[in-house]
matplotlib code that plots the C-alpha trace (Angstrom):
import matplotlib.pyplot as plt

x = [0.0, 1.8, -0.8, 0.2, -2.5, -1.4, -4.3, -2.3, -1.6, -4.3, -7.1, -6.4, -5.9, -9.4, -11.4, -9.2, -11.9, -11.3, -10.8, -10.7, -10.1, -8.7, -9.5, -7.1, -8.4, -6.6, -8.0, -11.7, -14.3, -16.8, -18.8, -21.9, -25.2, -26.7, -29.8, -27.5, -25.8, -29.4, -30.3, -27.4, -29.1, -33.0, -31.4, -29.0, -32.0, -33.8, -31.1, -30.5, -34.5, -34.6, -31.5, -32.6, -36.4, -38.2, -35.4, -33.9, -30.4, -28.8, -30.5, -28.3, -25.4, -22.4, -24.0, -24.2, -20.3, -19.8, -21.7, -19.6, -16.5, -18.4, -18.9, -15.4, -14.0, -16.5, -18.4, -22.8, -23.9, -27.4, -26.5, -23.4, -23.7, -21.4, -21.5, -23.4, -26.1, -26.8, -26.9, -29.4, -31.6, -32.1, -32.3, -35.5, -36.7, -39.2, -37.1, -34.4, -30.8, -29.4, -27.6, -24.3, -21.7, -21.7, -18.3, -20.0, -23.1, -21.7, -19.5, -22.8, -24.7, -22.1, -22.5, -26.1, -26.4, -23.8, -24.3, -20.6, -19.0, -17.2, -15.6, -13.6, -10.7, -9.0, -5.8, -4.3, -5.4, -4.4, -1.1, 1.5, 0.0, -3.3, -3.5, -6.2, -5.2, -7.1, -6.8, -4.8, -7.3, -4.8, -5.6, -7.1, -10.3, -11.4, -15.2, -17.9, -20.9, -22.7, -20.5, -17.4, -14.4, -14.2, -11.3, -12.5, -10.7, -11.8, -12.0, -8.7, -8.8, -11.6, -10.9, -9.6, -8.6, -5.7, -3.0, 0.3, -2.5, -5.1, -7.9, -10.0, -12.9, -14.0, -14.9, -13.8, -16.5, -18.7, -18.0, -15.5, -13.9, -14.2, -10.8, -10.1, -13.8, -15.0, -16.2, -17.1, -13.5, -11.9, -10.3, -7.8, -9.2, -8.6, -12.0, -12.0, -14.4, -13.8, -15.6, -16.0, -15.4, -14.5, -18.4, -18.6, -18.4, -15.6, -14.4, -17.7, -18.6, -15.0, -15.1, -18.1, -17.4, -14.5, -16.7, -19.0, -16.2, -15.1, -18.4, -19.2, -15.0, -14.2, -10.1, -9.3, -6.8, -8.3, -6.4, -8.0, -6.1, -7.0, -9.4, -6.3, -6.8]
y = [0.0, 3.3, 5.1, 3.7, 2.9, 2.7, 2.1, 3.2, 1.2, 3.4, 2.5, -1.0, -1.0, 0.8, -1.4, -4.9, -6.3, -3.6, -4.5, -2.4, -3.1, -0.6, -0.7, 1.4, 2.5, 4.4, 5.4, 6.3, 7.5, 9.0, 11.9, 12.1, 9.9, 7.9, 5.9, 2.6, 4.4, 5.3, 1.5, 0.2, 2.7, 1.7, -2.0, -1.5, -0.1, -3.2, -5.3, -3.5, -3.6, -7.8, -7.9, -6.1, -7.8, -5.0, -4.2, -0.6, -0.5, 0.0, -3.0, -4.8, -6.7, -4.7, -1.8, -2.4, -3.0, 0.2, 2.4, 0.6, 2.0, 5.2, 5.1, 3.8, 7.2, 9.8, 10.1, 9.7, 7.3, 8.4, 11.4, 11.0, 8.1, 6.1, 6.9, 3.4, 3.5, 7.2, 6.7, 3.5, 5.1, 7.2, 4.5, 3.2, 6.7, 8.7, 10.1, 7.7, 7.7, 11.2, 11.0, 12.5, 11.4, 8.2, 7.1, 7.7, 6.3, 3.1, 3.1, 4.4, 1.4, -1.2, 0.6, 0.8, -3.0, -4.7, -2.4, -1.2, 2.0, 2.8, 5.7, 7.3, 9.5, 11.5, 9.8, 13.1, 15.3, 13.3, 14.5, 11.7, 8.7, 8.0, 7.0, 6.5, 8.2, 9.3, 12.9, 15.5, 17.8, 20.0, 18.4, 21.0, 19.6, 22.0, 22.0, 24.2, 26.6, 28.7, 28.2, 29.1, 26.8, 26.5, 25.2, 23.2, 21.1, 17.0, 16.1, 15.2, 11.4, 11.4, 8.9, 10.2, 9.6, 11.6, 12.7, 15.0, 18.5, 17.5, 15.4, 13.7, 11.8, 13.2, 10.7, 7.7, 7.8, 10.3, 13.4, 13.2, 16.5, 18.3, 18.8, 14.6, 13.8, 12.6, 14.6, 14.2, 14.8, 12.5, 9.7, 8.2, 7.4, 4.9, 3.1, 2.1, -0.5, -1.0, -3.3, -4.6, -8.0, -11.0, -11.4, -7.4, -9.7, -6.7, -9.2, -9.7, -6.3, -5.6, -8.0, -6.5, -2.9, -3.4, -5.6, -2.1, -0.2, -2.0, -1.4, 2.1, 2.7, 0.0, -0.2, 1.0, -0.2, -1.7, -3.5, -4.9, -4.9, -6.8, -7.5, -6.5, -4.7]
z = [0.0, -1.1, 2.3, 5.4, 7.6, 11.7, 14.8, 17.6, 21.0, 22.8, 20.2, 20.2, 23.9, 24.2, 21.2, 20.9, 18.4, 16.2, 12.6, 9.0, 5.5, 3.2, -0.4, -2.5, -6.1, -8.8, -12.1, -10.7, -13.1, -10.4, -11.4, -10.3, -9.4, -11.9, -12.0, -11.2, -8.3, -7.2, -7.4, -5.5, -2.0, -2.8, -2.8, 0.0, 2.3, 1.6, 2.8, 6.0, 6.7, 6.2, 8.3, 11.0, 10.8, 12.8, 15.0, 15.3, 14.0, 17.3, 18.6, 15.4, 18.1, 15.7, 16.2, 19.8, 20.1, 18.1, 20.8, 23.5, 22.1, 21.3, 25.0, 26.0, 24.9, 26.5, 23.0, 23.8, 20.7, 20.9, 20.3, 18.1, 15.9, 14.3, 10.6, 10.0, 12.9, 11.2, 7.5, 8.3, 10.2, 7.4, 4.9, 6.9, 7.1, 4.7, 1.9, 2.6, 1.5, 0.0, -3.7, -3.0, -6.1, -8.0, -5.5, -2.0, -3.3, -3.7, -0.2, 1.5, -0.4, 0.8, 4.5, 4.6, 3.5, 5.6, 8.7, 8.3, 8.9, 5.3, 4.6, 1.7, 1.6, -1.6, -1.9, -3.6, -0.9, 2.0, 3.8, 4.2, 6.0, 8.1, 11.9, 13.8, 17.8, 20.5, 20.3, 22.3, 21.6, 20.2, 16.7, 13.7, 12.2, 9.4, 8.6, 6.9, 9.0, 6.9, 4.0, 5.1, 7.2, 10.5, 12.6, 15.8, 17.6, 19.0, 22.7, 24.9, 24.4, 21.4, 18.4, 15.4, 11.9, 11.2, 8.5, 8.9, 8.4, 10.9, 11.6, 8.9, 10.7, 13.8, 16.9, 14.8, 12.0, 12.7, 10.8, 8.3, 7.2, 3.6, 3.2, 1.5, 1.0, -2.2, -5.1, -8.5, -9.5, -7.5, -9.4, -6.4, -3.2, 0.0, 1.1, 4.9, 6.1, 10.1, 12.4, 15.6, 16.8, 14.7, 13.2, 11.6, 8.1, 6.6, 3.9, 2.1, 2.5, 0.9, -1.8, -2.5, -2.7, -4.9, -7.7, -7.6, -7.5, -10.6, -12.1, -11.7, -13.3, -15.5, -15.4, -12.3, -10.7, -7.0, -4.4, -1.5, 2.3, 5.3, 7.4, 9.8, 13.5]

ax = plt.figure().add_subplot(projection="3d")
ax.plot(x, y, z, "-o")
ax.set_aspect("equal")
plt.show()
């Protein structure tokens, strides 16, 4: 992998079942949603409501080891959701899942379906390599209020995603910064798929994600990493 990817010794000491699978892809042809990308939500929405079979997705048991590391760092996962819990419970809401770009449309479908957090980063505007940490607190995170950028800052001991610039993902997975998100115009990126425990299925919700990843940009060049912790 030309990105290194490092979980320090205070995440793994604070989640040991942690696991992720990174998905590097070169050569992307994203732009924006189509009618296929479109499909692949409505689909993935229908998935997620037979898995769960009348439960609420925090009542799902991966779900439920997510909120206990939410809660292992000081983070309130009713109130802060990991990025999976959220998008599916607005998959099973009126109006469902929002079209964002033909690329996150397909990592949201591959969330939404196999109750995953997934998550992609713009390999060309990342600085140097990734790490997830538990947060000084001292850490920039740049985001957007009322259209222009903001600098705040995580929590002393928060999870965080993290290049050599600043944060990237705030509270693990909850809020990932604009700076590396992916548009339209992306065509490198890093996919992370990270887990809980040794039943968060991350390899068949990898394999899948690179076949649509493979679909939606014939010739790209995709490698698949992991499950590691």
């Amino acid at each position: 992998m030309t990105l290194t990817l490092t979980v320090s010794d205070e995440v793994r000491t604070l989640a040991p079942g942690f696991t992720h699978v990174a998905i590097e892809a070169y050569d992307l042809a994203g732009g924006p949603s189509t009618d296929g990308t479109s499909a692949l939500l409505d689909d993935a929405a229908r998935r997620l409501a037979a898995r769960l079979d009348g439960r609420a997705p925090h009542e799902d048991p991966h779900m439920v080891a997510w909120r206990a590391a939410y809660t292992a760092f000081g983070a309130k996962p009713s109130r802060t959701r990991n990025s999976a819990e959220a998008l599916a419970k607005r998959a099973l809401a009126d109006g469902g899942l929002p079209r964002i770009n033909a690329l996150v449309d397909v990592y949201n479908a591959i969330s939404v379906a196999h109750l995953i957090p997934v998550g992609g980063e713009d390999l060309d505007r990342i600085k140097g390599d990734m790490r997830l940490v538990r947060a000084t607190g001292d850490e920039d995170f740049v985001t957007m209020a009322a259209g222009e950028p903001v600098v705040e800052h995580p929590e002393p001991g928060e999870v965080v995603w993290r290049d050599e610039e600043g944060v990237t993902c705030r509270r693990w997975n909850w809020r990932q910064g604009p700076r590396t998100r992916l548009t339209e115009e992306t065509v490198n990126a890093i996919f992370l798929l990270e887990g809980m425990g040794p039943d968060a299925g991350l390899a068949a919700a990898g394999a899948e994600l690179a076949e649509l990843l493979e679909k939606v940009s014939p010739g790209a060049r995709i490698t698949v990493h992991g499950p590691t912790g």
